[in-house]
N, C-alpha and C positions, 0 to 999 in steps of 0.2 A: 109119241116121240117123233122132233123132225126126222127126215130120211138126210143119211151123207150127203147129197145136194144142197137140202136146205139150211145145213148145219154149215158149209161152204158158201153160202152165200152169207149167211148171218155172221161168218169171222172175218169175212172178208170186207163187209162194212166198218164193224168197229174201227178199224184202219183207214178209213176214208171221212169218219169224223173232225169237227173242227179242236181234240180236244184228247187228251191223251187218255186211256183208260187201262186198267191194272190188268193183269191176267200171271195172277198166282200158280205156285206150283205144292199141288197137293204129290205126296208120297205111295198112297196107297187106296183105295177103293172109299174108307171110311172118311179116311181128310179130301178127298174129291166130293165127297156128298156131303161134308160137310162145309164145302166151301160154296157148291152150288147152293146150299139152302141161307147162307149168306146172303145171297145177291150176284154176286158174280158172273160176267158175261160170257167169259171163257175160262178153260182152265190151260195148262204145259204142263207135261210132266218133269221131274226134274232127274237126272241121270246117278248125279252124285246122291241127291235123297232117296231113293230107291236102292243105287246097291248099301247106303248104310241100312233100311231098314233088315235085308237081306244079311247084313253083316260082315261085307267086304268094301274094300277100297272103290271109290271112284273111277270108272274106266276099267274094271273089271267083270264087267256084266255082256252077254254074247248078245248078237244080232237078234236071234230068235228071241231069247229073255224080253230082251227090250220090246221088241213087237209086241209080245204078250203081255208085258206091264200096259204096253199102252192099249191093248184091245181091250182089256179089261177096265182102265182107264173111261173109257170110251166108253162103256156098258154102264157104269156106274151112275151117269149123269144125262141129262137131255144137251148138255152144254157142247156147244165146239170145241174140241181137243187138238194140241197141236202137241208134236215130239219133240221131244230130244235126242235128236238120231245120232248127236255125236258125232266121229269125223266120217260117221256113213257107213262103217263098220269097214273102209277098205281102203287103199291107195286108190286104185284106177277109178277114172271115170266110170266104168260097165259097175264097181262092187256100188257104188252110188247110186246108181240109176238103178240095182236091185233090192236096195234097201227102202227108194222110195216107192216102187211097184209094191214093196210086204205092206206098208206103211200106208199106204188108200187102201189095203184091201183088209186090213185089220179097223178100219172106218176112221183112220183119221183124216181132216182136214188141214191140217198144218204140219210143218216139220221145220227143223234146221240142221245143216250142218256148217263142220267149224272147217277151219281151211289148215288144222295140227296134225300130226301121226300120234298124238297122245295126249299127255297134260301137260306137268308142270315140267321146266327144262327139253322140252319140244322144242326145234327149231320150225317155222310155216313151211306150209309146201311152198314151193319156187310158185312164181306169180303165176304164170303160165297154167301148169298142170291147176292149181286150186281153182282157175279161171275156168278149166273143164270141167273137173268135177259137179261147180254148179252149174254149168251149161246140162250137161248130161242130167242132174236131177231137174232141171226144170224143163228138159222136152218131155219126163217122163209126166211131170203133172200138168203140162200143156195137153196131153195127149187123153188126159182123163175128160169121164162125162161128169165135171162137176168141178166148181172152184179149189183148186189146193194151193193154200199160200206158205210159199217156199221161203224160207230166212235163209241167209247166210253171214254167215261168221267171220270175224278177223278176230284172230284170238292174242294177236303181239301181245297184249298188255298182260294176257292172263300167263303168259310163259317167260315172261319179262325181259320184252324189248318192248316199253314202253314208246314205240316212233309213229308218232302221230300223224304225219307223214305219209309213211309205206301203207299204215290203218287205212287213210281216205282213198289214198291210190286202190288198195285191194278193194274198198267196199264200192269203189265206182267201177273197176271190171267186172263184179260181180252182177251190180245195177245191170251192165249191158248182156252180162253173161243170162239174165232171165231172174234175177232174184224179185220176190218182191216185195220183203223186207228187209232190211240190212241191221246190222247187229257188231258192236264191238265193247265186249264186257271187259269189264275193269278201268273204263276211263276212269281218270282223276280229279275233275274238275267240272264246274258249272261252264268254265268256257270251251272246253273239249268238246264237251256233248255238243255245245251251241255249234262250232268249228264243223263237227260231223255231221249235224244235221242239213246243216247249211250249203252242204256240199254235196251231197247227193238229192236224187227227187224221185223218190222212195221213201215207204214210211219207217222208222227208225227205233227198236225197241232198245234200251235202255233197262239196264239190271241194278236194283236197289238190294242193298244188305249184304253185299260185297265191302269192305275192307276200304275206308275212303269217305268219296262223294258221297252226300245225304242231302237230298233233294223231296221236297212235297211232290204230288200227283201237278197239284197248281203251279209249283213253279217248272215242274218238265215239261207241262201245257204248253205255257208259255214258252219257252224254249221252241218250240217245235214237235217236240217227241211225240211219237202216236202208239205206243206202246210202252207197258211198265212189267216189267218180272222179277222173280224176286229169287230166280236158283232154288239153291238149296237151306235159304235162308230161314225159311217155315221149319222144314227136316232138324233143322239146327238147333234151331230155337227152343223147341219139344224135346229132343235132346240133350239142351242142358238144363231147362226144367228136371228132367229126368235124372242125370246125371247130380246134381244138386240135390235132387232128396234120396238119390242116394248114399252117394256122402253122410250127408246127416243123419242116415240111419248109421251107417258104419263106424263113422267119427264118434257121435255126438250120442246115438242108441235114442234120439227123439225123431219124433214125426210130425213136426209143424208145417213140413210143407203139404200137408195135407190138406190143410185150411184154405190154400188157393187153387186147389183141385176142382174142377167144373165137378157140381156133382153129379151123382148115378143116377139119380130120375131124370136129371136135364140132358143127359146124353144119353141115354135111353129113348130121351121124347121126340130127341133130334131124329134117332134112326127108325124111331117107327114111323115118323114124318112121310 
């Protein structure tokens, strides 16, 4: 298995390519191993897919939970793992800078945070303080023996002040603030992204299966973009597979969707793999 250094170096390339590439977000230990045996170069965990598998709301999962979804994460695969640290689990700079000390020591190599006190109907923290926040996580992964690449977030769009605007403004203090990749999910358009990418010089990941924009890996290429993720889009997806046959039973009393079920020797064969 590489050691956290070499897994830090190996995520921190993909990002220096001429050429954008995916990095999925499995839920739980079984969909991380099964997305490494896919091919897949990295994985992210996902916040919202995780507290559903759990059974709660999005943004109701603790510091420590999260840690341990991701060490676990982490264990599951040879892959380079980055978090979803969410808004760091605190206001001040200092609860940041201690989420990302748990977060190298639990073996990840990547993290993010967003610059919200929550989710939806969130106003952003004032320029300023979100401008500390990631100054403060990225002296903490400056300081480590080994590459940690820190994302930071502008979240306008997901809390809906769509201002594309104050987006570039906040991802280029952050740029100087130490980030070193920048992140604003929910844009709306093929010329947004291009806008965002364009304006910073940092690599730029970009979130598919969100509500919107529907772009190929080849056309974000081209765009720019050096990252692709996909949320809680996977979590979703299996979920309404899910939800769907179940219906069916309860509606309908049949079981057709059974017939597009992977079958039981072929995931069996996947995990004895």
């Amino acid at each position: 298995m590489p050691t956290q250094a070499e897994k830090g170096l190996i995520f921190r390339a993909l990002h220096q390519r001429d050429r954008a590439f995916i990095i999925p977000n499995p839920w739980d230990v079984g969909t991380a191993r099964l997305l490494a045996h896919l091919g897949f170069e990295a994985l992210a965990t996902t916040s919202a897919g995780y507290a559903f598998s759990v059974g709660r709301p999005d943004g109701a999962i603790s510091r420590d939970e999260t840690i341990a979804h991701a060490a676990a994460l982490v264990s599951a695969t040879d892959l380079p793992v980055s978090a979803d640290l969410e808004n760091g689990f605190g206001v001040t700079p200092e609860s940041v800078a201690y989420t990302f000390k748990l977060a190298a020591k639990a073996g990840l190599v990547g993290g993010s945070v967003e610059d919200v006190p929550g989710h939806v109907g969130c106003v952003p923290y004032e320029l300023g303080i979100a401008t500390e926040r990631v100054r403060a996580a990225a002296e903490v992964v400056r300081a480590l023996p080994f590459p940690f690449t820190l994302t930071a977030r502008a979240e306008n769009y997901l809390v809906g002040r769509p201002d594309l605007n104050d987006t570039i403004t906040r991802l280029q203090a952050y740029q100087t603030a130490g980030a070193d990749v920048l992140y604003a999910p929910g844009l709306t358009s093929k010329e947004e992204i291009a806008a965002v990418v364009s304006s910073v010089d940092r690599p730029v990941n970009v979130v598919m299966g969100l509500q919107g924009v529907r772009l190929s890996l080849a056309e974000l290429s081209a765009i720019g973009v050096k990252r692709i993720s996909v949320g809680s889009a996977l979590s979703r997806a299996a979920l309404g597979a899910f939800l769907r046959a179940a219906h069916e039973m309860h509606e309908h009393g049949t079981f057709a969707f059974a017939d597009e079920a992977v079958s039981y020797a072929a995931i069996s064969a996947l995990f004895k793999a």
